[in-house]
KOLGUMI-623147 format. One line per 5 residues: number of its first residue (from 0); their letters; for each residue x, y, z of N, C-alpha, C, O. Coordinates in steps of 0.05 Angstrom, whole numbers, plus 5000, padded with zeros to 4 digits. Example, Ala and Ser with C-alpha at 12.3 -4.5 7.8 and 13.67 -1.06 7.14 Angstrom:
<recs>
0 = AS = 5264,4886,5156,5246,4910,5156,5264,4934,5156,5285,4934,5169 ~ 5257,4955,5142,5273,4979,5143,5258,5001,5157,5268,5023,5161
</recs>
This chain:
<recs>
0 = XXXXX = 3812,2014,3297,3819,1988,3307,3845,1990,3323,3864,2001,3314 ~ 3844,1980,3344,3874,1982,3358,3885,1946,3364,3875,1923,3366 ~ 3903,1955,3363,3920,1921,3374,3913,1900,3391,3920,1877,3387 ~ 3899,1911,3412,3876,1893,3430,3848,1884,3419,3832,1869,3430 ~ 3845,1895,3398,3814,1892,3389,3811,1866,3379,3834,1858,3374
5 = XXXXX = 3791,1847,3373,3788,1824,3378,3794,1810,3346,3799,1786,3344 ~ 3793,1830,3320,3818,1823,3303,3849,1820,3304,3864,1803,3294 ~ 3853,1843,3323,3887,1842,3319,3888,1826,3345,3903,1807,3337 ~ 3883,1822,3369,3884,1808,3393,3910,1785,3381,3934,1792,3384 ~ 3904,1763,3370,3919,1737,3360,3945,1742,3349,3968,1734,3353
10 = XXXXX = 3927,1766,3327,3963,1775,3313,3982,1787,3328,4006,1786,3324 ~ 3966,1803,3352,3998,1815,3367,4004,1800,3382,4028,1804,3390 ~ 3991,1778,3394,4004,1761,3420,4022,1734,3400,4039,1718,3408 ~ 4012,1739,3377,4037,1713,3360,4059,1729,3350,4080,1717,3346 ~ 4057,1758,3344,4078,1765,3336,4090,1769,3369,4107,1751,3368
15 = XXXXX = 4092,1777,3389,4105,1780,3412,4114,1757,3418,4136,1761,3429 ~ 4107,1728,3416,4113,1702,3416,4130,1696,3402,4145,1677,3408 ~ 4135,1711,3375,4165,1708,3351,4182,1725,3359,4207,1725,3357 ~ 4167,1743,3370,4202,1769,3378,4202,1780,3393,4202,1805,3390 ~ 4203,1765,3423,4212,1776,3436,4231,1800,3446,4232,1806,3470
20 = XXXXX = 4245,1814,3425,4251,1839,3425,4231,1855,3428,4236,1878,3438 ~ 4212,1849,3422,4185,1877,3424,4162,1863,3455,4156,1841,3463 ~ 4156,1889,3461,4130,1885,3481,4113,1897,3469,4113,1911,3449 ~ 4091,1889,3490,4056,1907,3483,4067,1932,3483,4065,1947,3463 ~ 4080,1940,3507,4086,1969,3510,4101,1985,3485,4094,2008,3482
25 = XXXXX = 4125,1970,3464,4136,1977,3452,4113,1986,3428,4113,2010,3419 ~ 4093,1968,3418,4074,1952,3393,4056,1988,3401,4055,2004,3383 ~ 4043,1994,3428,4023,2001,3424,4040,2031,3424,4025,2049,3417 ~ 4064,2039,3429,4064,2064,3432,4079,2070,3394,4086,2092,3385 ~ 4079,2052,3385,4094,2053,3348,4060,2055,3336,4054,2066,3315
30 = XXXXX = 4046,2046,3348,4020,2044,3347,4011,2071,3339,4005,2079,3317 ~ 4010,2083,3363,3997,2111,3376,4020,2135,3356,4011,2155,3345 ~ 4039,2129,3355,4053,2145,3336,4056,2145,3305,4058,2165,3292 ~ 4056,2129,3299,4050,2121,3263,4022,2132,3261,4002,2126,3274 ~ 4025,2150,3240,4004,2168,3221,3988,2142,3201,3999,2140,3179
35 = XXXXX = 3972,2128,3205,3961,2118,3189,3955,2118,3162,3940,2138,3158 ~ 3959,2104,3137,3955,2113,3116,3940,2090,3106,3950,2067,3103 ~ 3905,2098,3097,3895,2071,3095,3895,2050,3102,3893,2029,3089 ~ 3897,2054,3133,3897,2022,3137,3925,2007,3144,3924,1982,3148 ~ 3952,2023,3146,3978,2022,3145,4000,2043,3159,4009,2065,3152
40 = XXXXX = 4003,2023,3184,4021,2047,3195,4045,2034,3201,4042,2012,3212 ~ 4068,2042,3197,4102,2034,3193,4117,2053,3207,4115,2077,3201 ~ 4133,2045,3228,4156,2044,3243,4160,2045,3257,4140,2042,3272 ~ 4196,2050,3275,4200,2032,3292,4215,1994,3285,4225,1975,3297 ~ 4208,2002,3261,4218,1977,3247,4199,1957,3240,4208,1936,3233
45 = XXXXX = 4162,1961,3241,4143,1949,3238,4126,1959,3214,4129,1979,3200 ~ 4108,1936,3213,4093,1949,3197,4063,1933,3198,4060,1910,3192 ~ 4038,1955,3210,4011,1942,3215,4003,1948,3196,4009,1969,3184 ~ 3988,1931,3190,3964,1929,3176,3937,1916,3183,3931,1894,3192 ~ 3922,1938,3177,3889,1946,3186,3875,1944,3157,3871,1966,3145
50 = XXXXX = 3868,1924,3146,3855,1924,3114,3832,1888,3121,3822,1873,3138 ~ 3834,1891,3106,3816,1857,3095,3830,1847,3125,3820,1845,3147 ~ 3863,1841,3115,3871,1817,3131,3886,1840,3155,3891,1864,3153 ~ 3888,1828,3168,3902,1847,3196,3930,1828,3196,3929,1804,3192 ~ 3959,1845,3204,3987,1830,3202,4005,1854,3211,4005,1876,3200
55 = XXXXX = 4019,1845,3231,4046,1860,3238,4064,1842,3234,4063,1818,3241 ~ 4088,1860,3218,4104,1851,3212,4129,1864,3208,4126,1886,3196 ~ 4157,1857,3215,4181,1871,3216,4185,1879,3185,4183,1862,3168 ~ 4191,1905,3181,4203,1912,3155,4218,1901,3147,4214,1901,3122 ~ 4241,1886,3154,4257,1874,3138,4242,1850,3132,4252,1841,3112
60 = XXXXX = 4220,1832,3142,4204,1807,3127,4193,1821,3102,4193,1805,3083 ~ 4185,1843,3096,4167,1854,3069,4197,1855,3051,4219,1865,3053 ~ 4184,1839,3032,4213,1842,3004,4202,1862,2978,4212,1878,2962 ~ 4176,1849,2983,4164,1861,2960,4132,1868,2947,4115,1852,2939 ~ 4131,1895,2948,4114,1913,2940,4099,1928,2914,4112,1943,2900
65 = XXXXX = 4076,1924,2909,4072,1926,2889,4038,1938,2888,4024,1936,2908 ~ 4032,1944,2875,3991,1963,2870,3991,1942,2843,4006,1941,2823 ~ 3968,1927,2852,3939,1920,2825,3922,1928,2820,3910,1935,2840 ~ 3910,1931,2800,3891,1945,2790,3873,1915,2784,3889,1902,2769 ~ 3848,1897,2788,3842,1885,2775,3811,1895,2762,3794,1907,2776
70 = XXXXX = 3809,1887,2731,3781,1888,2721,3762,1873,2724,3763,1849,2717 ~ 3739,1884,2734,3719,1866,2738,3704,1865,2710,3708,1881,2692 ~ 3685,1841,2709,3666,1840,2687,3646,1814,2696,3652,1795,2710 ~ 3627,1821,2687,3601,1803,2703,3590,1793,2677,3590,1816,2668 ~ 3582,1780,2659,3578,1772,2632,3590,1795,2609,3576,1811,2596
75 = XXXXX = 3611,1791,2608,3636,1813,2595,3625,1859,2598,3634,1880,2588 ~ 3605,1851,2614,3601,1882,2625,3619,1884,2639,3627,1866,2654 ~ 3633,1915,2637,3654,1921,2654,3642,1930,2686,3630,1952,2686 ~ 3645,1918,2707,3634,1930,2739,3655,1949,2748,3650,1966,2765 ~ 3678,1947,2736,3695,1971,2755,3733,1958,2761,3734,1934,2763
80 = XXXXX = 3746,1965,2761,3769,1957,2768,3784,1970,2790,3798,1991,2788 ~ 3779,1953,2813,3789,1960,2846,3817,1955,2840,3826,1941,2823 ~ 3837,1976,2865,3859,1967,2871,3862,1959,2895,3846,1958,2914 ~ 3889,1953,2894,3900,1941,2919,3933,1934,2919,3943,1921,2901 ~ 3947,1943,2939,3974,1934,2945,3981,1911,2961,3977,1909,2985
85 = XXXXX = 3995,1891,2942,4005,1868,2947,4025,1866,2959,4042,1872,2942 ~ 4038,1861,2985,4067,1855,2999,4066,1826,2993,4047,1811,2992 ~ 4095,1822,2989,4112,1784,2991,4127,1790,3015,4142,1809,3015 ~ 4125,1779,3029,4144,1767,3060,4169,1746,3050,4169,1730,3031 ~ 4184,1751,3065,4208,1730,3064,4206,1703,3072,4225,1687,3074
90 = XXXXX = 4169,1695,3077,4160,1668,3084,4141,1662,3063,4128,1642,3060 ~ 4142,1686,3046,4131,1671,3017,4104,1693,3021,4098,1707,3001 ~ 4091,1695,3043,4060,1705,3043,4060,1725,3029,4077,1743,3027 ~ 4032,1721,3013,4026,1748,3005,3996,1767,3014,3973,1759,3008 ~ 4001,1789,3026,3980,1801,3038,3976,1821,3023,3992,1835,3010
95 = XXXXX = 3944,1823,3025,3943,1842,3009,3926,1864,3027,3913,1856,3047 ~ 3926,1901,3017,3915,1920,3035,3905,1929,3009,3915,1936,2988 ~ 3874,1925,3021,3850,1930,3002,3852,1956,3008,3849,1963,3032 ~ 3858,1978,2984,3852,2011,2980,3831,2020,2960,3823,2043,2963 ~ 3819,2002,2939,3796,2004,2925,3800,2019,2901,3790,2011,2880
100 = XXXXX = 3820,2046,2904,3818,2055,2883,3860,2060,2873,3875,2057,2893 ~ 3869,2065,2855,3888,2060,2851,3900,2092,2853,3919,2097,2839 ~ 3889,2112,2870,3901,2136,2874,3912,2126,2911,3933,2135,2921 ~ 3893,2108,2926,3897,2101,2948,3914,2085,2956,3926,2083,2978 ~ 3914,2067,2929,3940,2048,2928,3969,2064,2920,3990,2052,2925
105 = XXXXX = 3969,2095,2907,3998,2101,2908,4006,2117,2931,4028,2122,2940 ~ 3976,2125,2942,3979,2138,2972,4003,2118,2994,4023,2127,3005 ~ 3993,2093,2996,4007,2072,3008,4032,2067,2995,4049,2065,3013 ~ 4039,2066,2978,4059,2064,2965,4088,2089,2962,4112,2090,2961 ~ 4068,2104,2961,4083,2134,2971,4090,2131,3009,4113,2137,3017
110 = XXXXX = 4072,2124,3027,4080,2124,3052,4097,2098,3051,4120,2102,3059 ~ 4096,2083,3047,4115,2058,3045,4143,2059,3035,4158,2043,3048 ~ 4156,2073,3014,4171,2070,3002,4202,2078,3017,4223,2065,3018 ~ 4196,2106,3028,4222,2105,3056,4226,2095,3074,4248,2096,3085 ~ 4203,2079,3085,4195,2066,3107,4216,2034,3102,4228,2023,3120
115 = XXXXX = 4215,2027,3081,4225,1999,3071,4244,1996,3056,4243,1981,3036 ~ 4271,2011,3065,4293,2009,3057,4296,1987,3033,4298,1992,3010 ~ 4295,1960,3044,4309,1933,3031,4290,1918,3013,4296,1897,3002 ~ 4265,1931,3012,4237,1925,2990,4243,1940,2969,4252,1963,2966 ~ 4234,1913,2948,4224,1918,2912,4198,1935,2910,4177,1924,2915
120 = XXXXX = 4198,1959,2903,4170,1961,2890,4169,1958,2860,4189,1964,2847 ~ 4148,1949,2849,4135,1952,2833,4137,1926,2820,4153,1909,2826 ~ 4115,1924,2795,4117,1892,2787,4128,1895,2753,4125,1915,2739 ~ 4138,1871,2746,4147,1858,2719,4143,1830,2720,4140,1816,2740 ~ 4143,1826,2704,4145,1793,2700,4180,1780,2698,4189,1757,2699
125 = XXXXX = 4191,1804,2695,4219,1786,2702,4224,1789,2733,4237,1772,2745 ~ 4211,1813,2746,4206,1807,2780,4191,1788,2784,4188,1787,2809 ~ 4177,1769,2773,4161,1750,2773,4180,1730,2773,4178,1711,2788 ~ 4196,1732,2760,4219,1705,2749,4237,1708,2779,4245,1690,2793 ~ 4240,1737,2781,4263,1735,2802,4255,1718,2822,4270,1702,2835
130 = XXXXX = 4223,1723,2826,4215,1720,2857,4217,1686,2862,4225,1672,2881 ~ 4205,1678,2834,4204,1653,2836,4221,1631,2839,4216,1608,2846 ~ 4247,1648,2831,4281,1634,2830,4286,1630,2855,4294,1611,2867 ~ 4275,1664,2865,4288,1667,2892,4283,1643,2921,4295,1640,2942 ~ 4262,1628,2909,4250,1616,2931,4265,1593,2947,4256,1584,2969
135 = XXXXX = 4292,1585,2933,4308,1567,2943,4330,1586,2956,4333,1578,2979 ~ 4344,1606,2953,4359,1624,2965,4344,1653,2986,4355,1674,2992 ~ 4326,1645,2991,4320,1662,3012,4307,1691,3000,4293,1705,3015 ~ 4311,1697,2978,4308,1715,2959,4334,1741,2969,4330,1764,2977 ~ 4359,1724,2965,4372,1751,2966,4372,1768,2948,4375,1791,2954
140 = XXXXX = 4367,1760,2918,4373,1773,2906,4354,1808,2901,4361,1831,2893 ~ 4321,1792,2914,4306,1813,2917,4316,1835,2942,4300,1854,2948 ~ 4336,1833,2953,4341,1844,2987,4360,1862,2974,4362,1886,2981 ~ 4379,1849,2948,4392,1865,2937,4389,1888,2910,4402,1907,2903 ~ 4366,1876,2902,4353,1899,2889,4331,1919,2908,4332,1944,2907
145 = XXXXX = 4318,1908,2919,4316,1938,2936,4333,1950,2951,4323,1966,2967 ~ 4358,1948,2953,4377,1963,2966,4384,1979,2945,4389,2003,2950 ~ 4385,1970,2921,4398,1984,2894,4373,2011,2880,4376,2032,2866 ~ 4348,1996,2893,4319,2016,2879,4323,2035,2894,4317,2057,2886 ~ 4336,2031,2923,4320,2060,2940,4347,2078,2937,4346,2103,2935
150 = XXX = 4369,2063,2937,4397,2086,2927,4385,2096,2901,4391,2119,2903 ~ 4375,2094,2884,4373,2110,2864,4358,2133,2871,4363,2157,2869 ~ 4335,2117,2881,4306,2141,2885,4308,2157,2908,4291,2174,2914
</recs>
């Protein structure tokens, strides 16, 4: 799928409509250079996504990152438990990049993680609390724990 194709078509001419710092020319050559990982290619300061939902978006909007595992069951038979990596945006959205199995979801997560300086990975329920606090302050406090996760790692 490339950036003109008649999924991404909308998303790149609305993201070029928000930031004007970037052109087609800039979008398609970060394009043509980012190694794809499932469906996810990052930098340049972007980050596409090619999954379920299609979204470019500046690295610094992704706060926070995270892989689910959910179980299925169809009259309490177990069908299987797909994964998938969840991003939160600094506008609240949450997108998700369907990888199916949870070795594909650390594949993404592994290409993601230097890529996204000022992003939380991983989930808790007191990151749950944070996120939820955060929603009246912009979530600095998440901008400041991933600054603190990736100095460690």
């Amino acid at each position: 799928m490339a950036l003109n194709s008649v999924l991404m078509a909308n998303k790149t001419l609305s993201f070029l409509r928000e930031n004007p710092d970037y052109s087609m020319a800039r979008l398609e050559a970060m394009y043509n250079a980012a190694q794809p990982v499932h469906g996810v290619r990052a930098g340049d300061g972007l980050v596409i996504i090619e999954s379920v939902q299609q979204h470019i978006l500046r690295e610094e909007d992704v706060l926070w990152v995270y892989a689910q595992q959910n179980n299925i069951r169809v009259s309490f038979i177990p069908m299987g438990s797909p994964s998938n990596v969840q991003l939160w945006t600094s506008r609240g959205e949450n997108i998700i990049i369907a990888t199916m199995t949870q070795k594909r979801s650390v594949e993404v997560l592994e290409y993601l993680f230097p890529r996204l300086t000022e992003t939380v990975f991983g989930h808790s329920q007191e990151l749950v609390k944070l996120w939820n606090a955060g929603k009246n302050d912009g979530h600095a406090t998440f901008r400041l724990l991933g600054r603190q996760q990736h100095q460690k790692g």
